[in-house]
Residue, then its C-alpha position, 0 to 999 in steps of 0.5 A: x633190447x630191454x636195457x633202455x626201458x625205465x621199467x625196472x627189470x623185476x617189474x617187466x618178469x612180474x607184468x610178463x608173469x601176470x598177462x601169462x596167467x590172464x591170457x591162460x584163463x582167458x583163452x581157455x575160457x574163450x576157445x571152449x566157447x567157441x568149441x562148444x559153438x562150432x561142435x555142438x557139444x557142451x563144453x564139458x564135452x569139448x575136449x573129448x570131441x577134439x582128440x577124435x581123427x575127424x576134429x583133426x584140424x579143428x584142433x590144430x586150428x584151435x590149439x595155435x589159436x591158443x597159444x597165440x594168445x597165451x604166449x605171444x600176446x603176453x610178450x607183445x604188449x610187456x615189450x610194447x610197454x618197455x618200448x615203442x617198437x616191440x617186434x624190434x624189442x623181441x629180436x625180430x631182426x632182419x641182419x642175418x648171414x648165410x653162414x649162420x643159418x647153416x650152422x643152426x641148421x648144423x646145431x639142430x641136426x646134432x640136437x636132435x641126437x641130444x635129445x634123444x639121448x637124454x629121452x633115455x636118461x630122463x627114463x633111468x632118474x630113479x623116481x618115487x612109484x607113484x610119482x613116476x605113475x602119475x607122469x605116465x598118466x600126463x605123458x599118455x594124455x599129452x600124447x593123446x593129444x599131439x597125435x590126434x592133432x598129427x592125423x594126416x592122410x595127404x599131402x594138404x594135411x601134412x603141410x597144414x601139420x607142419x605150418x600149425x604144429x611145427x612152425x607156429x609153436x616155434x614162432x610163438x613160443x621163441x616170442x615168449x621165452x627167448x625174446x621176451x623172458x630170456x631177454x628179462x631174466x639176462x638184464x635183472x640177473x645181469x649174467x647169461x648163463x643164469x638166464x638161459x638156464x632158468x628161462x630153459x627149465x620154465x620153458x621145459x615146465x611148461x610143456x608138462x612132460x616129466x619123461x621129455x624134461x631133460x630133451x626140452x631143457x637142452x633144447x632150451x639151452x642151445x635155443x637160448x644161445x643161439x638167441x643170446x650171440x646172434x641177437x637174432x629171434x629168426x635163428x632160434x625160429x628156425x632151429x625150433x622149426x627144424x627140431x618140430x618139423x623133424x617129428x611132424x615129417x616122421x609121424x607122416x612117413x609112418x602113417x604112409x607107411x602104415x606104422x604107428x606114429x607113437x614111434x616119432x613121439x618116444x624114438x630115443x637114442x643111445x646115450x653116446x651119440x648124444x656125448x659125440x654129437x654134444x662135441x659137434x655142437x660144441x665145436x659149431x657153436x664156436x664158429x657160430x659165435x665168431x660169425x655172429x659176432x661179425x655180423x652183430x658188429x656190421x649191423x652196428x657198423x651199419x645203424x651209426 
């Protein structure tokens, strides 16, 4: 995807780290403007206003806004650099196998019992006090956020949460970290595993939630191979969707049944389903591997 570009591998990461923190600043100065102008609020104001029940969809709205401009720009215009067709350089591919979605949709499953458990050994690290203080403030403030951006109360609401909370983060976020900086860091550091890695702990980071760190990492990881053998970005899509879609579903069960939607966000599970269930994705990851090595040497086959 990246291996025939001229542009030298520690160029693309330093233009793609750059565009990151242009498009951050600019989006941000530019979705508060728009805030102020379409609330009526000072800008200082803004935020406030946004995490009140009936800004809900605004919220939504400007939050995907956001990220669309952040995260997937920054990776569009590096691949449209390296190549003169930069959906096809992100791992937008249209091969794909019956077989294979059902084992991601099988891998995605089983992660979520991954995640879970390692919610609960992020929470037993052993961490200075006012360390651990401070990542509750952040982690308060981000769930402040999600949940006023979760508020649903029909059927309208729940389909517009998982189309702007569920499958846009999925589709912009895959574009940036499998498709764009996975696929750099893989080329200049010529080894998989550390670029899987360090993409998973940068993609972990960014998120900003030291009590979620470890759930996202392996989230990562698992996403990050899923891209790496299929050579597929709609697969890692898809199992990001799924695992999104799985707290947007549960947040709208427990605002019909009348409980508070905190559960969906801090639900943890024993560590030993995580252990059992890290065997079943072992063991789908090995069929999943042999399938996408077929249909990867069919569409080969096929292009020649």
């Amino acid at each position: 995807m990246n291996q025939q570009s001229s542009i030298g591998y520690g160029t693309q990461f330093a233009i793609l780290l750059g565009l990151l923190g242009v498009a951050l600043i600019l989006s941000g100065v530019l979705m508060g403007v728009a805030a102020s102008v379409l609330l009526h609020q000072p800008i200082l104001k803004v935020g406030p206003e946004l995490l009140k029940p009936e800004n809900a969809n605004i919220a939504r709205i400007f939050n995907t806004v956001t990220a669309f401009i952040s995260f997937f720009v920054p990776a569009w215009v590096v691949a449209r650099i390296v190549g003169g067709q930069p959906m096809q350089q992100l791992g937008f591919n249209t091969t794909i196998s019956n077989k294979q979605i059902g084992l991601v949709a099988l891998i995605a499953t089983a992660a979520l019992f991954v995640s879970g458990s390692l919610g609960a050994v992020n929470e037993l690290i052993p961490m200075p006090a006012s360390f651990l203080k401070l990542a509750r403030s952040i982690e308060e403030s981000y769930k402040t956020a999600m949940l006023s951006m979760a508020t649903m109360h029909s059927v309208t609401d729940y389909i517009l949460s998982l189309m702007v909370i569920a499958l846009a983060p999925a589709i912009i976020e895959e574009v940036l970290f499998r498709g764009s900086m996975q696929n750099i860091l893989v080329g200049w550091t010529k080894n998989a595993w550390i670029g899987i890695i360090v993409t998973s702990i940068i993609f972990s980071a960014i998120h900003g939630s030291y009590f979620g760190f470890l759930p996202r990492l392996a989230l990562g990881i698992i996403l990050g191979l899923i891209y790496y053998k299929s050579k597929n970005l709609w697969l890692s899509i898809f199992m990001h969707f799924i695992n999104n879609g799985v707290v947007v579903t549960q947040m709208y069960i427990l605002t019909k049944m009348g409980k508070p939607i905190e559960q969906a966000i801090d639900e943890k599970s024993p560590i030993w389903t995580g252990a059992i269930a890290l065997i079943g994705i072992y063991f789908l990851f090995r069929f999943f591997n042999k399938e996408s090595d077929r249909v990867v040497a069919s569409s080969n086959i096929n292009a020649l």
